[in-house]
Wavefront OBJ file of the C-alpha trace (Angstrom):
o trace
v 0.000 0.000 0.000
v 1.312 3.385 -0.778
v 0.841 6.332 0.910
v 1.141 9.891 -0.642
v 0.482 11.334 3.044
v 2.834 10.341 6.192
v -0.139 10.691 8.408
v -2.391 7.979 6.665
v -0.571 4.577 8.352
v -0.899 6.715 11.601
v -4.618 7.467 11.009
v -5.030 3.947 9.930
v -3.632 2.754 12.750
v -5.293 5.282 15.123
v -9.053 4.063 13.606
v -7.824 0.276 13.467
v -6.999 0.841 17.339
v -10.192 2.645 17.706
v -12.495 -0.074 16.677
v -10.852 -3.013 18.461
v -11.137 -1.097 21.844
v -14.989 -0.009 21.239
v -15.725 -3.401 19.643
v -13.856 -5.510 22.846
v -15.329 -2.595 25.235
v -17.474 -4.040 28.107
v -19.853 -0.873 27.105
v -23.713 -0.574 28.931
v -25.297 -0.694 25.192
v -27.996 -2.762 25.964
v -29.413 -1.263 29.187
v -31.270 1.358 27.577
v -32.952 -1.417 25.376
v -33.582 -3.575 28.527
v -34.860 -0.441 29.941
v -37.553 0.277 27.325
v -38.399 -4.049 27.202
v -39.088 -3.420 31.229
v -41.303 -0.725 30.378
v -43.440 -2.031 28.180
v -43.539 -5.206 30.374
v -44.431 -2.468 33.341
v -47.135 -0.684 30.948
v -48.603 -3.892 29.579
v -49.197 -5.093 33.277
v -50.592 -1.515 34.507
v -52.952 -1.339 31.488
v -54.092 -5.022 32.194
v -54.486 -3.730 35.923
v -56.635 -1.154 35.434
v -58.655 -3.239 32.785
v -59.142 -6.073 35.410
v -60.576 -3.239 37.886
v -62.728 -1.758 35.323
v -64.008 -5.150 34.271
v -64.755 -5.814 38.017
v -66.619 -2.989 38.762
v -68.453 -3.248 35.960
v -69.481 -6.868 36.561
v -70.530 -5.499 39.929
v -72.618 -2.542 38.575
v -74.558 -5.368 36.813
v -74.825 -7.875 39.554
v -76.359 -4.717 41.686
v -78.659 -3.411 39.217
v -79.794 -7.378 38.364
v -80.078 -7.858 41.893
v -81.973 -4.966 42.609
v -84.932 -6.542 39.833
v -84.518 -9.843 41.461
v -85.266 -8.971 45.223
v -87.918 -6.435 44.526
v -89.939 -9.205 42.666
v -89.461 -11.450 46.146
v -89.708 -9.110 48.795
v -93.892 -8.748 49.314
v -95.663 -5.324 48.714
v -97.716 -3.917 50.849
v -101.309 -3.611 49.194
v -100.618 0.365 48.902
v -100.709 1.852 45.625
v -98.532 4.696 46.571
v -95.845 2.572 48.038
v -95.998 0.926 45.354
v -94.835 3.359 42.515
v -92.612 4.637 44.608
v -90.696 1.220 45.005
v -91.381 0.144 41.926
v -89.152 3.483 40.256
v -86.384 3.335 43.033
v -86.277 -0.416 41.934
v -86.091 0.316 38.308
v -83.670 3.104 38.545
v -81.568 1.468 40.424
v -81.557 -1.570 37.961
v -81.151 0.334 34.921
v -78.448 2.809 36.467
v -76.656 -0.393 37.756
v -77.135 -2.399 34.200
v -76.440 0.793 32.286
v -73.536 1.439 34.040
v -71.956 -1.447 34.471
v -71.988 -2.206 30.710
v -70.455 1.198 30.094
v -67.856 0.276 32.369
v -66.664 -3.019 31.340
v -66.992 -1.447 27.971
v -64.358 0.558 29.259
v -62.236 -1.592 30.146
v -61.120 -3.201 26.667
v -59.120 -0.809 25.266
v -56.938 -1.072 28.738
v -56.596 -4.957 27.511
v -56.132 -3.958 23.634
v -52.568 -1.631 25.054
v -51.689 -4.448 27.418
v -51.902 -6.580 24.823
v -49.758 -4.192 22.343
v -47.286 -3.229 24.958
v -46.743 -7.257 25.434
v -46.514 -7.495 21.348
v -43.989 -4.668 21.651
v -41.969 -6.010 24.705
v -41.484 -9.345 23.223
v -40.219 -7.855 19.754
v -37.243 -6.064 21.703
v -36.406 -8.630 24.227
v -32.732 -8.646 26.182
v -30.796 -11.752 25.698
v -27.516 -13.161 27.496
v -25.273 -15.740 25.812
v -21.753 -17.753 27.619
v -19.341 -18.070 24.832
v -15.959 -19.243 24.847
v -13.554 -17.154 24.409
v -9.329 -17.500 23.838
v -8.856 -15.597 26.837
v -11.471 -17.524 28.941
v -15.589 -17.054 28.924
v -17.497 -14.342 29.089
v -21.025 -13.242 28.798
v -22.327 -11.354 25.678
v -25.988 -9.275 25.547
v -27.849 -8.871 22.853
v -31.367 -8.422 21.392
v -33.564 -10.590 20.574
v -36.070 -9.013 17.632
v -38.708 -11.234 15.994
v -40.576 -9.253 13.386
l 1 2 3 4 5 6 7 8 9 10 11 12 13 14 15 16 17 18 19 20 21 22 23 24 25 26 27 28 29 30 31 32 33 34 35 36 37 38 39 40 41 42 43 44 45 46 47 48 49 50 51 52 53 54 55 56 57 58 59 60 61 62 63 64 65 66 67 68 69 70 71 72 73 74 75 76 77 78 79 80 81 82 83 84 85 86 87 88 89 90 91 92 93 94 95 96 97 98 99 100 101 102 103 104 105 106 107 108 109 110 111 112 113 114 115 116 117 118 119 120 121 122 123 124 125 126 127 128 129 130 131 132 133 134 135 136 137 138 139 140 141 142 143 144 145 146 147 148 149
């Protein structure tokens, strides 16, 4: 190889140097990637939180307002027609807000299980991996990503 400048061998040199040291480096690379696959793991398990607790009070909204139908039809009346209306509309409000409600609610509560589900998705394409490999100087540990697309 022939040079017409006396610096390019030292440059050469300089960058060959350069990349063995960054490429043999024990660098922290990979923690911001294992960073961002522990938070989607942490959003996909909040959103599925707050899904479960929206699905739950929902389902209880319902079992009120269904329960609400279900005793007034057992519990006796007493033979007065005022009474009567007036239990009659606290019943049915009660059941309708409580169906009404509840449905809304655990309506609610899917698109908390659609993001868990997409932060999972998401989490599992960018996944942290550790290898043991043999190495001339003895073993070491390499990290590394594991993508599936």
């Amino acid at each position: 190889m022939k040079f017409k400048n006396t610096n390019q061998p030292f440059l050469l040199i300089i960058l060959m140097v350069t990349c063995f040291t960054l490429l043999s480096h024990k660098g922290h690379a990979q923690a911001a990637d294992s960073t961002l696959y522990k938070q989607y793991m942490e959003n996909a398990s909040n959103s599925k939180k707050k899904g479960n607790k929206l699905l739950i009070i929902g389902g209880s909204c319902i079992f009120v307002g269904v329960s609400a139908i279900a005793l007034d039809s057992a519990i006796p009346s007493p033979n007065n027609g005022q009474s009567d209306v007036i239990r009659l509309t606290s019943t049915m409000a009660v059941a309708i807000l409580g169906i009404a409600g509840g449905s809304v609610v655990s309506l609610v509560s899917v698109p908390f299980y659609v993001t868990a589900g997409k932060n999972r998705r998401k989490a599992l394409k960018v996944q942290p991996i550790s290898q043991q490999v043999i190495l001339p100087q003895g073993t070491g540990v390499t990290l590394g990503l594991k993508m599936q697309f």
